[in-house]
C-alpha positions in Angstrom: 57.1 97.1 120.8 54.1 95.1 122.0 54.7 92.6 119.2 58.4 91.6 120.9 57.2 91.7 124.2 54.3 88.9 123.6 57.3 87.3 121.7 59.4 87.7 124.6 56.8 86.6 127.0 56.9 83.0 124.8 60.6 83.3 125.2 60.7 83.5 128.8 58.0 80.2 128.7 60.8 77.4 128.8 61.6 76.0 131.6 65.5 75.8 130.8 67.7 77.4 129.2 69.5 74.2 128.5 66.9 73.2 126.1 65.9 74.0 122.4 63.2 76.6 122.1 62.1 74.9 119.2 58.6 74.5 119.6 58.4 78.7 120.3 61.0 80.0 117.9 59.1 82.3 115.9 60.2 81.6 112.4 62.9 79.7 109.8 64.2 83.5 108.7 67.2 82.7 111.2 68.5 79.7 109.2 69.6 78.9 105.7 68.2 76.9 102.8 65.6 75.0 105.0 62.8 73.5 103.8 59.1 75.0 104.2 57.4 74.0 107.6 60.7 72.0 108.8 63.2 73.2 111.4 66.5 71.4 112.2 67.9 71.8 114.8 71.8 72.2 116.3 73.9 69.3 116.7 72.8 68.6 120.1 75.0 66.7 123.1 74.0 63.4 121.5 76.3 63.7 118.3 79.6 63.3 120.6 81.6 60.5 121.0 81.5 58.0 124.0 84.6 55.8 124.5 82.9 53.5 126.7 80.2 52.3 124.3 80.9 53.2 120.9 83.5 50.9 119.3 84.8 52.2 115.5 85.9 50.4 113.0 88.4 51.8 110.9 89.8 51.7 107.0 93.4 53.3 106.5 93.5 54.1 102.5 96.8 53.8 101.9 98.4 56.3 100.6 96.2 58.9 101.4 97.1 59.6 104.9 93.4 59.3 105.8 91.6 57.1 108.2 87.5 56.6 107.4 85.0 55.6 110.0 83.4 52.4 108.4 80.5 51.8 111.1 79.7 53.2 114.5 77.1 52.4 116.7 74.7 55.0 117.6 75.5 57.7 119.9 73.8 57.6 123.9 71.1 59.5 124.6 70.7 62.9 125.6 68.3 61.4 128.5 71.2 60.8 130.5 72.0 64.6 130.7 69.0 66.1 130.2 65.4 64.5 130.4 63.4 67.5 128.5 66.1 67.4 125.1 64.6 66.2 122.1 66.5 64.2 119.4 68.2 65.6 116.6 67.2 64.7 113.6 70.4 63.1 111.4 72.9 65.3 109.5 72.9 66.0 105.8 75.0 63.6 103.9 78.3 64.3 103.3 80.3 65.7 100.5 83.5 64.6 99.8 86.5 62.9 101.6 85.5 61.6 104.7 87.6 62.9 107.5 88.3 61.5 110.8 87.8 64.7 113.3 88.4 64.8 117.1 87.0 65.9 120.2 88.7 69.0 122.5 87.6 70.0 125.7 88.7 72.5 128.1 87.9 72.7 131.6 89.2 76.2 133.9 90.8 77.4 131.2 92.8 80.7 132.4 95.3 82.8 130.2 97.1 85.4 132.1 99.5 87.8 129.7 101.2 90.5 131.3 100.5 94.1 129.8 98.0 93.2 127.4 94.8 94.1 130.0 94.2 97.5 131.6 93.2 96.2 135.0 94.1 92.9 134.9 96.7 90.3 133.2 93.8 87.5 133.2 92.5 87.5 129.5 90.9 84.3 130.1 88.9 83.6 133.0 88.0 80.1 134.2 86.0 79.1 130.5 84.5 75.9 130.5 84.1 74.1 127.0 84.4 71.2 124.1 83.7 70.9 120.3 82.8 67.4 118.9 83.6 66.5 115.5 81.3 67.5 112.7 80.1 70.3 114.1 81.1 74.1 114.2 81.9 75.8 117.2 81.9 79.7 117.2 83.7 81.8 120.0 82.1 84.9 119.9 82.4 88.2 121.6 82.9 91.9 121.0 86.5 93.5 120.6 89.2 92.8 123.5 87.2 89.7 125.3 89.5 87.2 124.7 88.6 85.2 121.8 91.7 84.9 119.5 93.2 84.6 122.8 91.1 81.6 123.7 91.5 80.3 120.2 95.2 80.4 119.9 95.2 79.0 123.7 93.6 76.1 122.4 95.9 75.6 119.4 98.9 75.9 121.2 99.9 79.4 119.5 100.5 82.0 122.3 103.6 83.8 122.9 105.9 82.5 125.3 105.1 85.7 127.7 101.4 84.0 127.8 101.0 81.6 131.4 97.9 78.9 130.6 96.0 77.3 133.7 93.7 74.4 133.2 93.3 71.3 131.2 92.7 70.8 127.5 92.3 67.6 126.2 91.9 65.9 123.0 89.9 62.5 122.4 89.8 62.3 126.0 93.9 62.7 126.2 95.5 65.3 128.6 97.6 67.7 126.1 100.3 69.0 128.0 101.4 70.7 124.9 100.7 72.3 121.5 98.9 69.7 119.7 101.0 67.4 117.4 102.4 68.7 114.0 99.6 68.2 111.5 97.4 66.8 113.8 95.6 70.3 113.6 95.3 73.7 111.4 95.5 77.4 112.6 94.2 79.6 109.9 95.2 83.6 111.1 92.9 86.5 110.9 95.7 88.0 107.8 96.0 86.2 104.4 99.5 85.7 103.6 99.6 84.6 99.9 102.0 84.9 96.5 100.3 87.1 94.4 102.6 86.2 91.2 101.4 82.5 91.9 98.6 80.8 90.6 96.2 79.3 93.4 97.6 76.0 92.2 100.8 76.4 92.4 100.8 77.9 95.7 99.1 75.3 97.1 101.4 73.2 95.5 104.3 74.5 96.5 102.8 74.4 100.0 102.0 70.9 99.9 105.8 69.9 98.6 106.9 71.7 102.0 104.4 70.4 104.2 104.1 66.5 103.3 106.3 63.5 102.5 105.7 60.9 99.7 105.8 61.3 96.1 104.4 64.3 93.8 101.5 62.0 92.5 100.0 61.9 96.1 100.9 65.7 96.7 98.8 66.9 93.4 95.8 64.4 94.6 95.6 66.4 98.0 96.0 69.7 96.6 92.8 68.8 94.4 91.0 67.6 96.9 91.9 70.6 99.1 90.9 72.9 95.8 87.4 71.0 95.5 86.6 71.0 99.6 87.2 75.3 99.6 85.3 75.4 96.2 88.4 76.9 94.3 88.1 74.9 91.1 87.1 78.1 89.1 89.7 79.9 90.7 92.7 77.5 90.4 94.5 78.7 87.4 94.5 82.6 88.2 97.2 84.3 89.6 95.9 85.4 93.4 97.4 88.8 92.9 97.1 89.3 89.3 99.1 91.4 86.9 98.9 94.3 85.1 96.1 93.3 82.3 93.4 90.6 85.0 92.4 91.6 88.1 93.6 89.5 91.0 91.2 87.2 93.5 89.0 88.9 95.9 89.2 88.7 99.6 86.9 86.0 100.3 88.4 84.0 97.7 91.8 84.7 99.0 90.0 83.7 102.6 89.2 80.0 101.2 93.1 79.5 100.0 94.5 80.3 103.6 92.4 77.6 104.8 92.7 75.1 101.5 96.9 75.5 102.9 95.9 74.0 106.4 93.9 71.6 104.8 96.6 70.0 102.6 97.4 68.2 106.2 94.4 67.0 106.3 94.0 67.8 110.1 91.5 66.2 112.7 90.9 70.0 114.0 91.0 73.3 112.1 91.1 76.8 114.4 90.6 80.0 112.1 90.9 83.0 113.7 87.9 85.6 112.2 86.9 83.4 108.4 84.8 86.5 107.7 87.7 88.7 108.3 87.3 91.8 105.7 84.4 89.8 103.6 81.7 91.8 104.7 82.3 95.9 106.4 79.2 95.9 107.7 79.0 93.2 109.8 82.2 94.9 111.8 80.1 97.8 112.5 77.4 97.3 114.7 76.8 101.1 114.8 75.1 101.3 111.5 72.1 99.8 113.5 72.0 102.5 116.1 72.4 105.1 113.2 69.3 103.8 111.3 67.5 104.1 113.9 68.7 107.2 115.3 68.1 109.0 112.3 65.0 107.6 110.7 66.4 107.3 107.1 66.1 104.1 106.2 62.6 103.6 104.3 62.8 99.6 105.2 64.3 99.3 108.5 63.7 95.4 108.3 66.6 95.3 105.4 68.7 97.8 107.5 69.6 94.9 110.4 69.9 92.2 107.5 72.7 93.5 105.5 74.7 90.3 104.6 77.8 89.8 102.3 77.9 86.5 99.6 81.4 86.3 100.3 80.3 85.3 104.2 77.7 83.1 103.2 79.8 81.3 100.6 82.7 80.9 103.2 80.2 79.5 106.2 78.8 77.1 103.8 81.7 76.1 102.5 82.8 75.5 106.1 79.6 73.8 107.0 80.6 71.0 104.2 83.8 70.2 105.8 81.9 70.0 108.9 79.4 67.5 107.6 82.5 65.6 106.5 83.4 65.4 110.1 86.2 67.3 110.5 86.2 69.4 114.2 85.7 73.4 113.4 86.7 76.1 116.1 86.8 80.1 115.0 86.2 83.1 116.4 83.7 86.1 115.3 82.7 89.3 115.9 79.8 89.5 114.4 77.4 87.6 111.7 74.5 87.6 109.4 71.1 85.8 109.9 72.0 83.4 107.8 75.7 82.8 108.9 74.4 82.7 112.2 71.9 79.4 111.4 75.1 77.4 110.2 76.3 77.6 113.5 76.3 74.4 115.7 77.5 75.9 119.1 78.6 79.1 120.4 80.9 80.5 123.0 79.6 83.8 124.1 82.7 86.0 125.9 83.0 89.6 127.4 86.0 90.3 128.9 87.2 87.3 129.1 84.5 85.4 130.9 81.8 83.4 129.7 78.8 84.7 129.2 77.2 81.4 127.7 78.5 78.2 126.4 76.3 76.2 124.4 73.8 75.3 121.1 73.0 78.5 119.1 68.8 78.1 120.0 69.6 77.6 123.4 72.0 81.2 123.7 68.5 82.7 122.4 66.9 81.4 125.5 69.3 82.1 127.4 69.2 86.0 126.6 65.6 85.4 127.1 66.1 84.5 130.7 67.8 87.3 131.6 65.5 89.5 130.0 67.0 90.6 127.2 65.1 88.7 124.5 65.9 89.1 120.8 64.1 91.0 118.6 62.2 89.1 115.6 63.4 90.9 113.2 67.3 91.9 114.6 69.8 89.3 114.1 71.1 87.2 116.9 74.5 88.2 117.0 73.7 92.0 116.3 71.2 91.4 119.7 74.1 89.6 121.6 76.5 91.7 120.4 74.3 94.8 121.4 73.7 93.7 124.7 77.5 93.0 125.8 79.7 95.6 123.9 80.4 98.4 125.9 81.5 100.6 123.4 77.7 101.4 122.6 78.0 103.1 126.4 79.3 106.0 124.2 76.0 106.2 121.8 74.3 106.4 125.2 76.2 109.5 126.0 75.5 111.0 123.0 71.8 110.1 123.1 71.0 110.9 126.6 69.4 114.1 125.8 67.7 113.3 122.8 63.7 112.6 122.9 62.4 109.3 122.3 58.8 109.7 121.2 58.1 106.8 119.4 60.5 104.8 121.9 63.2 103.7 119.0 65.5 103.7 121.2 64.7 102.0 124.1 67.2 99.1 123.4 69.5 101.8 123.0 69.2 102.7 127.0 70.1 99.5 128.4 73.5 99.5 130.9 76.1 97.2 129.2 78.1 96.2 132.1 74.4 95.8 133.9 73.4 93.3 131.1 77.2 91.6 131.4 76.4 91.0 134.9 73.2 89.2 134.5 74.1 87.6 131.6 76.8 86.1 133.6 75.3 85.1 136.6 72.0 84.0 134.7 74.3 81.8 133.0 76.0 80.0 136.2 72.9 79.5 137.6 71.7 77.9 134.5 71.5 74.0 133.5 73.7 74.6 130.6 76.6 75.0 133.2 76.0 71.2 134.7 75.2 70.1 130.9 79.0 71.6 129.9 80.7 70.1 132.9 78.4 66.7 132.6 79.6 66.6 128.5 83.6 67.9 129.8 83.2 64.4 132.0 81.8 62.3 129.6 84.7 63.2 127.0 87.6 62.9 129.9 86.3 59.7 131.4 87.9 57.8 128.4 91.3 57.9 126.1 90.2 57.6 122.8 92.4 57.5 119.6 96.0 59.5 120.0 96.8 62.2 117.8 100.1 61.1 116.5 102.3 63.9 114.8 102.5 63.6 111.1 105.5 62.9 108.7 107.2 66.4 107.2 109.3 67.2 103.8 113.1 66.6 104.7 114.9 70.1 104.8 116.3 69.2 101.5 113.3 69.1 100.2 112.0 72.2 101.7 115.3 74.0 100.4 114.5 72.9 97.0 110.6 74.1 97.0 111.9 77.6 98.3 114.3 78.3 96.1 112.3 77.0 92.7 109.6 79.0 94.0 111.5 82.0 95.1 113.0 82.1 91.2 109.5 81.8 89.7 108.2 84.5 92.0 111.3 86.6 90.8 110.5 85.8 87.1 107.2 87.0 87.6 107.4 90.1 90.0 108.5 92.6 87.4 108.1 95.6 89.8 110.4 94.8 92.0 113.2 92.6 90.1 112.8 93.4 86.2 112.5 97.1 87.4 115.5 96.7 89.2 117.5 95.1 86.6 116.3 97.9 84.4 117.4 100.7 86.9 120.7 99.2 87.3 121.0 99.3 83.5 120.2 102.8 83.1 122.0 103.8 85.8 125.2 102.3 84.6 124.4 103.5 81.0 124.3 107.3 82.5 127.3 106.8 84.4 129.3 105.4 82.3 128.7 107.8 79.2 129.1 110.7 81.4 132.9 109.0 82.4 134.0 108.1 78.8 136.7 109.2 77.0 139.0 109.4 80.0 141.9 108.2 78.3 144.9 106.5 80.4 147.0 109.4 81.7 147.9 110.5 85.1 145.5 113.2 85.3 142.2 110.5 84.4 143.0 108.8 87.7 141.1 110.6 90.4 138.5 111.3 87.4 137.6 107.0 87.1 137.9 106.5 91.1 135.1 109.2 91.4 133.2 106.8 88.2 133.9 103.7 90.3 133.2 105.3 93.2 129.4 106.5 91.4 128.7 103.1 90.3 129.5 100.9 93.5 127.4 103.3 95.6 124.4 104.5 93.5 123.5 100.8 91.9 123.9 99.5 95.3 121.2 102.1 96.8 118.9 100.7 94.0 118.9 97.7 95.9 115.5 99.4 98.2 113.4 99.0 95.5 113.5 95.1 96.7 112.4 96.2 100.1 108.4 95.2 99.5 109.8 91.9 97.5 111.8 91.1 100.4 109.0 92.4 103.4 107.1 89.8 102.1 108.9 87.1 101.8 109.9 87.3 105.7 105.8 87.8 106.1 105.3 84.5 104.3 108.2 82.8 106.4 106.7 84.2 109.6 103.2 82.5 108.5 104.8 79.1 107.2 107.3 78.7 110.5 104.1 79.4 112.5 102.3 76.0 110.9 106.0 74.5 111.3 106.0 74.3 107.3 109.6 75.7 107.2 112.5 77.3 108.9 114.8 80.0 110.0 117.8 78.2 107.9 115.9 76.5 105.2 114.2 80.1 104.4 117.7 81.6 104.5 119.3 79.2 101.9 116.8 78.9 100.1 116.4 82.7 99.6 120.1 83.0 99.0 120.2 80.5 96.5 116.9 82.0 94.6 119.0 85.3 94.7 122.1 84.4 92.9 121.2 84.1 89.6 118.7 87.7 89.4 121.6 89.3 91.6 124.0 87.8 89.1 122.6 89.1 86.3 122.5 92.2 87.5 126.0 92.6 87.8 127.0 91.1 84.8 125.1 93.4 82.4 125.6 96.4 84.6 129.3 96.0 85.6 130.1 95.2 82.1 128.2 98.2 80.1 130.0 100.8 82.9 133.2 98.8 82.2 133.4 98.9 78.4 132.6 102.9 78.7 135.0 103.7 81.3 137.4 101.8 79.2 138.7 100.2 82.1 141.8 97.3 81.6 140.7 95.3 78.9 142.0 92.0 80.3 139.8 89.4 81.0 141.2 88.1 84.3 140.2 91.8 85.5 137.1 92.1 83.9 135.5 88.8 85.8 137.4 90.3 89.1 135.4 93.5 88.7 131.7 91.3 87.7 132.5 89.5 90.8 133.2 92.0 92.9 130.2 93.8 92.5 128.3 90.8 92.7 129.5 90.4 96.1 128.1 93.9 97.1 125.2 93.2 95.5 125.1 90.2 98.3 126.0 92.3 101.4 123.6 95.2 100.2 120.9 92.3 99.9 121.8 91.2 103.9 121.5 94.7 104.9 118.3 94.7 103.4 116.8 91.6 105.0 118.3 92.6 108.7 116.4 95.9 108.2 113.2 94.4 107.0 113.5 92.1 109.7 114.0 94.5 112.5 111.3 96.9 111.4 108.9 95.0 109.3 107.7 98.2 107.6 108.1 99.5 104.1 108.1 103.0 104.8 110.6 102.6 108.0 112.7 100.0 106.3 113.6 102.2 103.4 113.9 105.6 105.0 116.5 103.6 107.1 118.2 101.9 104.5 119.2 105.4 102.8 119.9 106.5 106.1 122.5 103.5 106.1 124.1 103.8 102.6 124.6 107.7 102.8 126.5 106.8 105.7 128.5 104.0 104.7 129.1 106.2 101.6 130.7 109.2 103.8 132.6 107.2 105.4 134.0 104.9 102.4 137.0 107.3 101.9 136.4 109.3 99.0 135.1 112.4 99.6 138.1 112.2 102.9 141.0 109.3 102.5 140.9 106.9 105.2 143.9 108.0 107.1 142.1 111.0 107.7 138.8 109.9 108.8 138.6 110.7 112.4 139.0 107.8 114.0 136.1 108.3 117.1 132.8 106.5 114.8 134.3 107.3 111.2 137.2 105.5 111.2 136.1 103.1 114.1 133.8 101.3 113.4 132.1 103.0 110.3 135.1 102.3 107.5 135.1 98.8 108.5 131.9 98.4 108.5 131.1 100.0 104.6 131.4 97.5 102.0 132.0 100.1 99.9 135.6 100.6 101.5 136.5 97.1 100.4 134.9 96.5 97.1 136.6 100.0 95.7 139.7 99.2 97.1 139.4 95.7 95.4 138.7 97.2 92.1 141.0 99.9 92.3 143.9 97.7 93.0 142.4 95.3 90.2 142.7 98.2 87.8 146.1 99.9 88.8 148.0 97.4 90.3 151.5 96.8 87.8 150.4 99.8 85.8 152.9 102.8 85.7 152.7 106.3 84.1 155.5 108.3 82.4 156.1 112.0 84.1 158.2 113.5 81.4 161.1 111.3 80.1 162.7 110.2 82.9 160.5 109.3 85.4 157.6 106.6 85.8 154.4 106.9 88.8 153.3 103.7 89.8 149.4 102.9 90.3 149.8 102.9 94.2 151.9 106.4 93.8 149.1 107.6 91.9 146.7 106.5 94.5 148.4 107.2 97.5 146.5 110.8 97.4 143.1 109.9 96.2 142.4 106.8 97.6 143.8 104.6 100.2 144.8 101.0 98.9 147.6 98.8 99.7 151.0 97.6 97.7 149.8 94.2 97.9 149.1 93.1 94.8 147.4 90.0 96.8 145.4 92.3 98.3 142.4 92.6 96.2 141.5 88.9 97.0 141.8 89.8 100.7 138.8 92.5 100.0 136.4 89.5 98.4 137.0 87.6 101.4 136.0 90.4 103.7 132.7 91.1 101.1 132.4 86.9 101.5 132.5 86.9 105.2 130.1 90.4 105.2 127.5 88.3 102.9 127.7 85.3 105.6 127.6 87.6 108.5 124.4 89.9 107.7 122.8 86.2 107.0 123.8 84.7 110.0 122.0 87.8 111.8 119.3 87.5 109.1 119.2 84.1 111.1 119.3 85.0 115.2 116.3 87.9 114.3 113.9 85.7 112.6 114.1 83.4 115.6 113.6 86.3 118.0 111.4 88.6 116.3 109.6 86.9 113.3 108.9 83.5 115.5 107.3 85.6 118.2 105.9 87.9 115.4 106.8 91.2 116.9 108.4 93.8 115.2 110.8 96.3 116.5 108.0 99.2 116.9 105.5 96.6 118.4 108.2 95.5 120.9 108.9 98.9 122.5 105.1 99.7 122.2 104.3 96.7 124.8 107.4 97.5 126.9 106.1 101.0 127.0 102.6 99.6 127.7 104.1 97.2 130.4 105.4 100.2 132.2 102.7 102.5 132.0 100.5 99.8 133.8 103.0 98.9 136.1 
């Protein structure tokens, strides 16, 4: 303990906070690969752009969509802001594709939304910041203090419910708006990928729906986007895998949800946690506490450096788009050491306000300061983390009456929302405040380059991509289509043999409408083993329309389309074995009437499937519901009690009509018995309909069947249609039907 206070003691030795302790910063163990006796230090205020005196020539490649800085003039000096800075030694070279970043800034930034605080709508309170291009800027904070909220704020990418107050701007442009359609990327904390595609394909496919031109320049990009996340040994395997190769891991999976922004080759890139699920331990800071609580560690230095590869790969990997210039903005919870020293600024938040804003060195002095100096040999964010989370109030509680001889846990005694309050008033006192509001000045003072809105694929286009890769996804997902196709088979197989050898009498009548009835109903209920299949394909459309890569009605017809052939040949080899063994009319005329006809169930049953899925977003919920719907729909078809006697408050009105099954067994039934007659004895002949009229209710019309596929038609068109108004309401604003009455019910309880 005497050792970090004399370290402490050199902390609290700088005269600002502002400045980088780099003369007094105990060792290199907080920074990566650097070389022995050197230090470099963060991008400092220097390395941003000044309008007024830096003039840029540029070189478009054509083509390529890319614009590359050919000379600038040196930056101004950090004098101007602050007088004790020292200069920044220059970057690494760059690797790669030069890209042309941009500058954001955001001055009393405030994001009230209602319900989602306790005590207060403000999630955002008056933050002051920028990020220049080539460097990384990290917001960082513990759970609930704003930062995706800040992050998506900045991208444009709240909810609607979500009022912003302040001023963002880009290269010294007000933005009124969200920023311009591939003018940025927004990489979400959930990876939403194909597993039956390879990594190549599916960036692809991406790059068909997100860019114009010709394939040539599309399978350039997707290489260069493959060779910037380091995917090259990756880019043939299937991201899921199959039954005999396992499929890519998370971090790997991580690096493709950011190659897919990249294919736009954007100016700014937001990602939402980049180290989401890479590494357990750095989302729980309590392992700390716990080593030291319990004394069971027998190297207590390796306890507080626990780091995953998967991390470090990712920040390095986003370090070298960095270098290339492009402007980085994600959030964290919590890092390494070494992820930590890749780090060019930081954006310190606690319920919702800031704490700090500035270089990573400097936020050590600045915990310095206010007398919370960081450990030598705890990691930074662990020690910032520490000091502002009040969920470790609760290991206080439990630690209260627990004797510290040896003083372990000291740290462990210290009053979060007492450090939250110095830290924040330590920190508006500071010069790092004037330098932030000096550097917010400098970037406003001047327009630079606009951020015009990129070209997109035509819907044609996109229609095309979807379905072509909706039908390779269905050739390759044998658990939920081959399976299928097999069920149906099986099923049909059992039904049929167990209805053969009916013969053609009177008395086989009621015998083959219970077979039809069999058939229509249970091979349409197979249809929920699609539910997963189709729960992800509304996932992947949520995530696409998000990025504006694609569409309510592009996603609908393109998914229809992809579905007709698979639901096709289901009905073909399923209607036709139960056919053959029911020995139903041999005609062909009636044969195709009956393949159609199921086909068109298999359509409506398919709508009803994506409205459910859409509306609950949950396997579990979806399916339980989903039988819940076809038992119904089957009680109320009119077999088991004819129509006429349905009672006609719910069964009759509206449930009859509403069954497909009512229609599509009526359709076949009068396909199958319509101009048939049967002799009772010698002198007297039953027509179809008179042999009917008792067991099931159909109509005289022999045009009547065609009126029943219209109705299954117009069913198919109407589930898509509402297919269509919920992905607008609930999939766009990405709540599902659960989530919505959870925040109504929240909403109420703090009202």
């Amino acid at each position: 303990m005497e050792e970090i206070q004399s370290q402490s003691d050199n902390y609290r030795s700088s005269s600002s906070s502002a400045s980088s302790p780099v003369s007094k910063f105990p060792s290199s163990n907080f920074y990566y690969l650097r070389k022995p006796g050197s230090l470099r230090k963060p991008i400092s205020f220097e390395d941003s752009p000044d309008w007024d005196d830096t003039d840029v020539d540029v070189k478009v490649d054509e083509g390529r969509d890319t614009v590359i800085p050919a000379a600038t003039t040196a930056s101004p000096s950090l004098s101007k802001l602050n007088s004790r800075s020292t200069t920044s030694p220059p970057p690494p070279p760059p690797v790669g594709r030069k890209i042309s970043g941009a500058s954001i800034a955001w001055k009393d930034f405030t994001v009230t939304i209602k319900g989602k605080r306790k005590y207060s709508d403000r999630v955002i309170k008056k933050s002051n910041g920028f990020a220049l291009p080539g460097t990384i800027t990290v917001i960082m904070g513990p759970a609930k203090s704003g930062k995706s909220t800040l992050l998506r704020s900045l991208a444009g990418r709240l909810d609607d419910s979500a009022k912003v107050y302040g001023d963002v701007f880009v290269n010294g442009s007000k933005s009124n708006s969200s920023l311009h359609y591939g003018s940025y990327g927004f990489v979400g904390r959930k990876n939403t990928l194909i597993g039956s595609l390879t990594v190549r394909e599916y960036l692809y496919y991406s790059a068909l729906l997100q860019l114009p031109g010709f394939l040539c320049e599309k399978k350039s990009i997707v290489e260069d986007a493959i060779l910037a996340m380091s995917l090259a040994d990756q880019a043939n395997k299937l991201i899921g895998g199959h039954c005999c190769t396992k499929g890519l891991s998370k971090g790997e999976k991580r690096r493709i949800t950011i190659a897919t922004e990249l294919l736009m080759r954007p100016h700014l890139l937001f990602i939402d946690e980049p180290l989401y699920h890479l590494d357990r331990s750095l989302y729980k800071p309590f392992h700390i506490i716990a080593f030291k609580l319990f004394d069971e560690m027998p190297n207590r230095e390796c306890s507080t450096h626990i780091f995953s590869v998967s991390a470090l790969l990712m920040m390095v990997t986003l370090k070298k788009l960095a270098t290339n210039g492009l402007t980085l903005i994600f959030t964290i919870y919590q890092s390494s050491t070494e992820v930590f020293g890749l780090f060019d600024r930081i954006c310190l938040l606690s319920n919702g306000n800031t704490l700090f804003f500035g270089e990573t060195l400097a936020c050590l002095q600045h915990f310095s300061n206010a007398g919370f100096p960081c450990p030598i040999m705890q990691s930074p964010s662990d020690h910032f983390l520490r000091a502002i989370n009040t969920d470790f109030d609760r290991i206080i509680s439990v630690c209260k009456n627990w004797q510290d001889d040896n003083e372990d846990l000291s740290s462990v005694n210290m009053d979060t929302a007492i450090a939250i309050r110095t830290l924040e008033e330590t920190y508006r006192l500071s010069a790092d405040v004037a330098a932030v509001e000096t550097m917010i000045l400098r970037l406003t003072e001047r327009e630079g380059p606009l951020l015009k809105s990129k070209g997109k694929a035509n819907n044609v286009t996109r229609i095309a991509v979807l379905t072509w890769r909706s039908l390779l996804i269905m050739s390759r997902e044998w658990k939920y289509y081959w399976l299928r196709l097999i069920l149906c088979m099986l099923l049909s197989l059992c039904i049929g043999t167990m209805f053969s050898g009916l013969g053609h009498s009177l008395l086989s009548v009621s015998t083959r409408v219970a077979a039809i009835f069999v058939f229509i109903s249970f091979t349409s209920l197979l249809s929920i083993v699609g539910v997963p299949a189709q729960l992800k394909a509304v996932k992947i459309y949520a995530c696409e329309d998000s990025s504006g890569h694609s569409g309510g009605f592009v996603f609908l017809i393109g998914n229809f389309l992809a579905s007709i052939p698979f639901l096709f040949l289901i009905s073909i080899s399923s209607s036709l074995l139960f056919y053959f063994l029911v020995e139903l009319r041999s005609e062909f005329s009636r044969m195709m009437y009956f393949v159609l006809n199921f086909f068109l169930c298999l359509l409506v049953n398919e709508g009803i499937v994506l409205v459910i899925v859409t509306i609950l977003q949950d396997t579990f919920s979806s399916i339980s519901i989903l039988v819940l719907i076809n038992v119904t729909m089957m009680l109320s078809a009119g077999y088991f009690r004819i129509r006429s006697a349905l009672p006609e408050l719910v069964w009759m009105y509206p449930l009859s009509y509403i069954a497909f099954h009512t229609f599509s067994i009526q359709g076949i039934l009068e396909n199958e018995y319509n101009g048939v007659s049967f002799a009772v004895g010698e002198l007297r002949n039953v027509s179809g309909y008179q042999a009917l009229e008792n067991v099931y209710d159909v109509s005289p019309n022999e045009h009547s069947k065609w009126r029943n596929l219209m109705i299954l038609s117009f069913m198919a068109i109407c589930y898509r249609v509402l297919v269509f108004l919920l992905l607008q309401f609930r999939v766009k604003n990405n709540v599902s039907l659960f989530g919505f009455l959870y925040c109504k019910k929240k909403i109420n309880v703090a009202k």
